[in-house]
N, C-alpha and C positions, 0 to 999 in steps of 0.2 A: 661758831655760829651754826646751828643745825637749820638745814635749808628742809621745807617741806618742798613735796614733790610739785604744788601748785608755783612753787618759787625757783625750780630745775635751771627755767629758763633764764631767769635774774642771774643765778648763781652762776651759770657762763657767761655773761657780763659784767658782773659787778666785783665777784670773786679772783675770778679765772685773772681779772685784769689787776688783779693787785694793787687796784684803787680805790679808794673811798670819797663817793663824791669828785667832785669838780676843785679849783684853788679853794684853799682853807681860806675861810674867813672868821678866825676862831684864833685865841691865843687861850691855851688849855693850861696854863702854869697859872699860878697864884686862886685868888679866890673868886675872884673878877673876870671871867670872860668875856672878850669882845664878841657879841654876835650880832650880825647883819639878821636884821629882822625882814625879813623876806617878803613878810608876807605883807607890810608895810610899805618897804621901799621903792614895792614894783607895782604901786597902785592898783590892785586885784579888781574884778569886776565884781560891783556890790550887789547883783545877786548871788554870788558865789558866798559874798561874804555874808550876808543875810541869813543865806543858807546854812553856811557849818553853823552858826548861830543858832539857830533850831534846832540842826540835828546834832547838835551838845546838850541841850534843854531836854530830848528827847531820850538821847543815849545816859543821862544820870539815873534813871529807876534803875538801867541794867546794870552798869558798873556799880551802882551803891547795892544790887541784889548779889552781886559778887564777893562783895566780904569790901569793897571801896569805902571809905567814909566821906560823909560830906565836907567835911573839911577839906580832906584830901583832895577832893576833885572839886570842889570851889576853889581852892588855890592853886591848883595845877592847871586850869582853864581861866585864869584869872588876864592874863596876858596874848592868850590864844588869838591868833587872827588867820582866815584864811591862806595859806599858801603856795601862792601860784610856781613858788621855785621847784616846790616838791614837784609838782605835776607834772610840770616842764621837764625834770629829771627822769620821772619816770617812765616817763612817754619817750622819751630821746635817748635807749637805750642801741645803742648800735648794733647789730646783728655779730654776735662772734665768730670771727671767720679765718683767725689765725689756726693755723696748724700747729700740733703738742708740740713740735720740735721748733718752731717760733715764738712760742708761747713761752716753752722755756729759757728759751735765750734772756727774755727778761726777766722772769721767776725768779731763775740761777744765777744770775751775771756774776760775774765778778765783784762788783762792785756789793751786790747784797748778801754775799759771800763775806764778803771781808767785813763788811758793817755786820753782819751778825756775827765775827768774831770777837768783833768788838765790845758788843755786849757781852757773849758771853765772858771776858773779863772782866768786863765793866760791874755786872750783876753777878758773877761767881760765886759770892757766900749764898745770897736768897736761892738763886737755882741748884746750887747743891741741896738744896734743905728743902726744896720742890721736889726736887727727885727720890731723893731719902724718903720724902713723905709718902708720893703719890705714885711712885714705880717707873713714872714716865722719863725716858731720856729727855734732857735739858735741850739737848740737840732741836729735838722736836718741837717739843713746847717755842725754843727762838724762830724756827722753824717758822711757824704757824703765825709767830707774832711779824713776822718779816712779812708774810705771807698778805697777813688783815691789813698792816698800817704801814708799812715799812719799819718796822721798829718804834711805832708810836708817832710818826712824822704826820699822818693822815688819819684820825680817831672822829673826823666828820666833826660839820659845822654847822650843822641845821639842829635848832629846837625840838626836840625829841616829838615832846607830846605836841606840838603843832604841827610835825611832819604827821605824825601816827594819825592824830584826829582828821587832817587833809586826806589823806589818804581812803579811812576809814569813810568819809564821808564824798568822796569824789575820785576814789582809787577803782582800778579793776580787779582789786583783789582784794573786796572790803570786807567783808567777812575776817579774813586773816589779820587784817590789821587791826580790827576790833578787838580781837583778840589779841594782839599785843598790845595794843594799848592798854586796854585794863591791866596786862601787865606787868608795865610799867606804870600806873597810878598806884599797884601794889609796891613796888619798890620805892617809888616816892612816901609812900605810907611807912616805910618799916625805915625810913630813917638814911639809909644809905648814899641817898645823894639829894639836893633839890634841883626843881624844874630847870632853875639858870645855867646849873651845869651838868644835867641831864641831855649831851650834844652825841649828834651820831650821823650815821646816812641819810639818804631821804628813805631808805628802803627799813630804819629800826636799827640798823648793827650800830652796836656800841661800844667804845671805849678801845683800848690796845690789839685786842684778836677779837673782837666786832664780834660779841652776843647779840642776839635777840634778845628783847626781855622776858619770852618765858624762856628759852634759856638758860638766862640768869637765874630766875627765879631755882631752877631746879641744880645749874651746878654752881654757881659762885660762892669763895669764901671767903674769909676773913681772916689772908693768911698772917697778916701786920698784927692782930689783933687788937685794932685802935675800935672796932665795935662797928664796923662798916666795911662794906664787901666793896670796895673804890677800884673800880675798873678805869675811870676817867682823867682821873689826875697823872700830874706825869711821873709818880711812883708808880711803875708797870708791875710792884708786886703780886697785888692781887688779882689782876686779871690775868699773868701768868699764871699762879697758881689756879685760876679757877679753870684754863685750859686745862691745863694738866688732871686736874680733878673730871672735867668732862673727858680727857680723853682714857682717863682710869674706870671709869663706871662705862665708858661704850667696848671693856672689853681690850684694853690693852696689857698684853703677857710683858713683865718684865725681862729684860735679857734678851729679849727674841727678836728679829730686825723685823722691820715691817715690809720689805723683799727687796730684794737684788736683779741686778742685771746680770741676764742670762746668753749663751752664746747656743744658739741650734744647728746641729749637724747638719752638713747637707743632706737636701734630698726631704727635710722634715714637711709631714704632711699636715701638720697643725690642725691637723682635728677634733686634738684634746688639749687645743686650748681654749680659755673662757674662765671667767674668775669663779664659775659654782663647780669645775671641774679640778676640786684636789683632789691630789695623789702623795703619795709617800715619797721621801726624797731619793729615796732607791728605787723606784720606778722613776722618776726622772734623769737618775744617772745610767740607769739601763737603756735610756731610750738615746744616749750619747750629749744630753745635756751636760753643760758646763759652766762654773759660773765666767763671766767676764774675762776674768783674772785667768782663768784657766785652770784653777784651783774643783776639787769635787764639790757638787751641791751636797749641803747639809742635810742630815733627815730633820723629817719635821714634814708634816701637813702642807701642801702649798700648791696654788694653781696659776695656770700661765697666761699670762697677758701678754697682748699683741697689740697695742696701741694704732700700730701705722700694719698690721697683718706682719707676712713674713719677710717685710720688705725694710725695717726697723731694727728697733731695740726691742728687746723679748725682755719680759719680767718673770719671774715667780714670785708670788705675792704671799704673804702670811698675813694671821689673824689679825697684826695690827695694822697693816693697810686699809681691815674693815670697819677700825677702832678710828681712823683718821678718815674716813668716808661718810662717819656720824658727825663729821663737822661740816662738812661738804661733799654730798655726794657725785663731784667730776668726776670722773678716774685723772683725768688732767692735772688737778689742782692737787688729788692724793699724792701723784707721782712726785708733784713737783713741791711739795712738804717733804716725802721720803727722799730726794735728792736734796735738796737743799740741807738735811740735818745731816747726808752723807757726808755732803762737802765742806760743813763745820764741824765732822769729828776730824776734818785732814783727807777724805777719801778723794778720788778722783773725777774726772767729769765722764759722761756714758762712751763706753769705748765703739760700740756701732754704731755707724752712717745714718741719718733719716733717708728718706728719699724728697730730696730736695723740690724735686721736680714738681711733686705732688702736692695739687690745693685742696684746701678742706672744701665738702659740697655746704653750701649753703641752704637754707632754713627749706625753703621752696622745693630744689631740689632732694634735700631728705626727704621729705612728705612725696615727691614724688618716688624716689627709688622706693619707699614703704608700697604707696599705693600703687604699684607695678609688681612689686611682691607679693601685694596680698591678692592682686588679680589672677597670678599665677596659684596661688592655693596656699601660698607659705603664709604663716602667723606672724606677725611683726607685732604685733600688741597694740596696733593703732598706727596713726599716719599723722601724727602731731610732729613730725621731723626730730625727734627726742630719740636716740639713736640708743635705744637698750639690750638687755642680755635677748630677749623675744628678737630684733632686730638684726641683731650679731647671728644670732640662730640661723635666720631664717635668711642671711647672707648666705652661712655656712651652706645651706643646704643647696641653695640655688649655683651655689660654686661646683659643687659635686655636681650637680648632674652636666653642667661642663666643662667638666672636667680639667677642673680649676684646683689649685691648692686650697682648699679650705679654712681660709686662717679667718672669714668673718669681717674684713677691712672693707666698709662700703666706700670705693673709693669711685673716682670719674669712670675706669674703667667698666667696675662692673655697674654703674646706672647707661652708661653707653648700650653695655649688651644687654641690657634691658629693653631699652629702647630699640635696638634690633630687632626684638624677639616678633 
């Protein structure tokens, strides 16, 4: 699912938590699925519903100036009714406030450990011949699919184009959803699925590793070859492969791991780390880096990550960490695909300590430690609490001048000494 940057903040709630939606009310097998009609059941306020009512009437010049047919979107809107579920979903997103190393306890557990090994025997012929095809380890690809649905258990139960059209016409981010909506009136057009069981998030993700419909539009395939790109059904073929195929076209090297846990000498001043600062793997091994294992870092291009500063696990990351950040740009959620296919090739769980102790700051308080930054002169890139590379920077630098390890981790401590200042 490639999250745009107006949707950063969703994506740490809806992604990160490796859920879709609320209890399924959806049975996604056969050809029949059950759906709780929402927008029905919970008696909507009938100006609400009045309203999408018009602005459907209104929004058809534009999707039929699209390449839409009328067909296609008189029978796509045929059944449409206001829904107050979507709204309620959307609005009721909880602020994400787990720390990566809690985050991952359920990402990784055990239990989705071993259920993804189970797939991968379960599904062993079609994912070898994904891999074959697309270059993509299978690892990954299950990976990602654990990641969206649990393995298909969670593929959302809400009416596609009745969430998209809700949203589009009573969302805060209506513009964007207009834009998926049409679409997904395009993929109702070309055959691939219909409206009934065109089911997903309130938020658009769809099917096994929860596309968008543009998206889809751009990487889904038809790897069954029945003449339909079926991400929905609970053959998870095709929408594996169509992961795999997006994660081939965003830049994924065959062979090449998407990064390792690293182990930092003491004494390390972490000033060169940050995922735009690679270096040669012989500069990392000069600088007394190691991988985990205690084994030399590989050469190869790669930059270092500090999730929790130098108080964590340290990463060196490769190009296809950058290939798995076009589906999701968390660093959280990247790390926690590249561990989880670790620990379905048989690898180990991360050999350094979090720091336990240590809470994530909160929305509020990001925006404040920014605009306490950027009072002092550092560039943070804005004070939307969105904690970016300008962010990390602009930590770095503030650490330096007291003469702080510079590793970038905006943690309690350093908005404390801010608040000193």
């Amino acid at each position: 699912m490639r999250l745009s940057k107006t949707l950063l903040t969703l994506a740490l709630t809806t992604a990160l938590s490796a859920c879709v939606g609320g209890g399924s009310a959806v049975s996604q097998s056969g050809s029949s699925p059950t759906v709780i009609k929402y927008g029905r059941d919970q008696n909507p306020d009938p100006a609400k519903v009045t309203g999408l009512e018009q602005w459907i009437a209104a929004f058809r010049p534009r999707a039929l100036a699209s390449g839409v047919s009328a067909g296609t979107y008189d029978a796509a809107f045929r059944e449409v009714v206001y829904n107050p579920e979507v709204i309620r979903r959307s609005n009721n997103q909880a602020e994400f406030t787990k720390s990566l190393w809690e985050y991952l306890e359920t990402a990784v557990s055990d239990k989705r450990v071993a259920n993804g090994r189970a797939m991968l025997a379960r599904h062993a012929s079609v994912l070898n011949q994904i891999e074959a095809t697309y270059g993509v380890d299978k690892e990954v690809v299950v990976a990602v699919w654990g990641m969206e649905s649990s393995y298909g258990e969670k593929r959302g139960d809400l009416p596609l184009i009745e969430a998209l059209a809700t949203l589009s016409y009573d969302g805060r981010r209506a513009e964007f959803f207009q834009g998926q909506l049409i679409a997904a009136l395009k993929i109702l057009q070309a055959g691939d699925t219909d409206a009934r069981h065109m089911l997903g998030s309130w938020a658009g993700a769809m099917g096994h590793t929860q596309f968008i419909p543009t998206s889809y539009l751009a990487f889904a395939v038809d790897f069954t070859g029945d003449g339909k790109r079926d991400i929905w059904s609970d053959d998870p073929t095709d929408a594996l492969a169509s992961t795999a195929a997006y994660l081939a076209k965003s830049g994924w090297q065959r062979g090449q791991p998407w990064g390792m846990e690293v182990t930092l000498p003491p004494g390390f001043g972490a000033a060169v780390s940050g995922k735009s600062a690679k270096r040669a793997g012989a500069d990392w091994r000069a600088m007394g880096i190691t991988r985990a294992d205690g084994r030399p870092v590989p050469d190869g291009q790669a930059a270092l990550l500090l999730p929790a500063g130098v108080k964590g696990a340290a990463f060196l990351i490769y190009r296809n960490f950058h290939a798995i950040e076009r589906y999701n740009q968390a660093d959280a959620y990247v790390i926690a695909v590249g561990h989880l296919s670790d620990r379905l090739k048989g690898g180990p769980g991360l050999k350094t300590p979090w720091p336990a102790g240590d809470t994530t700051l909160r929305m509020a308080e990001r925006m404040e430690l920014q605009e306490r930054l950027t009072a002092m002169g550092f560039d943070t890139g804005g004070t939307d609490g969105n904690v970016g590379q300008k962010t990390i920077a602009a930590v770095k630098a503030f650490q330096t001048t007291r003469g702080l390890v510079p590793d970038g981790y905006p943690d309690r401590d350093v908005l404390e000494l801010l608040r000193r200042r």
